[in-house]
Structures are given as C-alpha cells and as structure tokens.
C-alpha positions as CSV (number, residue, x, y, z in Angstrom):
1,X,0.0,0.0,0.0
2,X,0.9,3.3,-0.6
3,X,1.0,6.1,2.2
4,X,-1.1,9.3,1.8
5,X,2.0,11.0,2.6
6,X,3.9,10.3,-0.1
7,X,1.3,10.7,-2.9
8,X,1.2,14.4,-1.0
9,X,4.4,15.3,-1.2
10,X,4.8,13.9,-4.9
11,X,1.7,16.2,-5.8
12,X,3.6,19.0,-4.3
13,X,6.4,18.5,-5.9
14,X,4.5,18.2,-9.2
15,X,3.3,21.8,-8.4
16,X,6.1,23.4,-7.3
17,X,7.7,21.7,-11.2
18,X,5.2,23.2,-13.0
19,X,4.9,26.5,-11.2
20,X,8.5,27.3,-11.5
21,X,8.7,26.2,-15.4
22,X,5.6,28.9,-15.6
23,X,8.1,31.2,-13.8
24,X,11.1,30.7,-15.8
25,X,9.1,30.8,-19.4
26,X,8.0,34.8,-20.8
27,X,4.2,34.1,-19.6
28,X,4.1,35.9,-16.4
29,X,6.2,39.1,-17.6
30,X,3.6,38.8,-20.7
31,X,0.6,39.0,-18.2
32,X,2.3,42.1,-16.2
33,X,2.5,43.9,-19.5
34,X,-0.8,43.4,-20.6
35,X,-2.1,43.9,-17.4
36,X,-0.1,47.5,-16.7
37,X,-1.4,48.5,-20.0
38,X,-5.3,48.0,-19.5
39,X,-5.0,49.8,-16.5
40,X,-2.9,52.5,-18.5
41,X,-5.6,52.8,-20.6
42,X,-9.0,52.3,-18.0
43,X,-7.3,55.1,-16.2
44,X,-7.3,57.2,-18.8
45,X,-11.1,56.6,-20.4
46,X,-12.1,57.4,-16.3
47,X,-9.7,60.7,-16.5
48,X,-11.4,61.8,-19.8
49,X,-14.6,60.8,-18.4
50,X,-14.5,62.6,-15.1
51,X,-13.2,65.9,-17.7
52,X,-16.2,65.8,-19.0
53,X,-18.3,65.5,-16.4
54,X,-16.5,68.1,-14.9
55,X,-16.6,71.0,-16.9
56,X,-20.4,70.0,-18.8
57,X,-21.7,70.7,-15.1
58,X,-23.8,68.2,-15.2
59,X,-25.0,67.0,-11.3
60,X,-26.3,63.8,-11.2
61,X,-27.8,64.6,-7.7
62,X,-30.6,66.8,-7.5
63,X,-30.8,70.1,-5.3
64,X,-34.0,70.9,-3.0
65,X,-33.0,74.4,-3.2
C-alpha cells in the first residue's frame, strides 16, 4: 500500500515543477505587461470621463434648493 504522505508530497512537488517552469518561461512578464497596460488605458477613459463631467456641469444629484 501506498502512504497518503507520499502521494502528497509527490503532488507538491509536481506543483512546485510546473509553477517554476511557468516562472522561468515569458508568460508571467507577458501578463504584467498586458495587465499594466489596460490599466494605462482604464485610467485614462475614467480621467477623460471625469473631464467631461466636470466642466459639462452636469450633477447627477438633484438640489432641494
């Protein structure tokens, strides 16, 4: 019979194989890139947005006065 243990510790190891070839190949540096440059660009649509909103005057609230 085969201990729990061991089939543990060879999953583990199994994950920690595959988790550093993930780290060694480009795909992680490709995600941070693509990932810095939707938020480059999400911050800017809200920038352009809030502009707008800004200086239209526009209030999405109403006043009781």
């Amino acid at each position: 019979m085969v201990s729990v243990g061991n089939i543990g510790t060879f999953g583990i190891g199994i994950i920690l194989l595959v988790l550093g070839v993930i780290l060694k190949s480009r795909l992680i540096e490709w995600l941070l890139d693509l990932s810095g440059w939707v938020l480059i660009i999400v911050g800017g649509i809200l920038v352009i947005v809030s502009l707008i909103q800004f200086f239209s005057g526009n209030k999405s609230s109403g006043s009781n006065y």
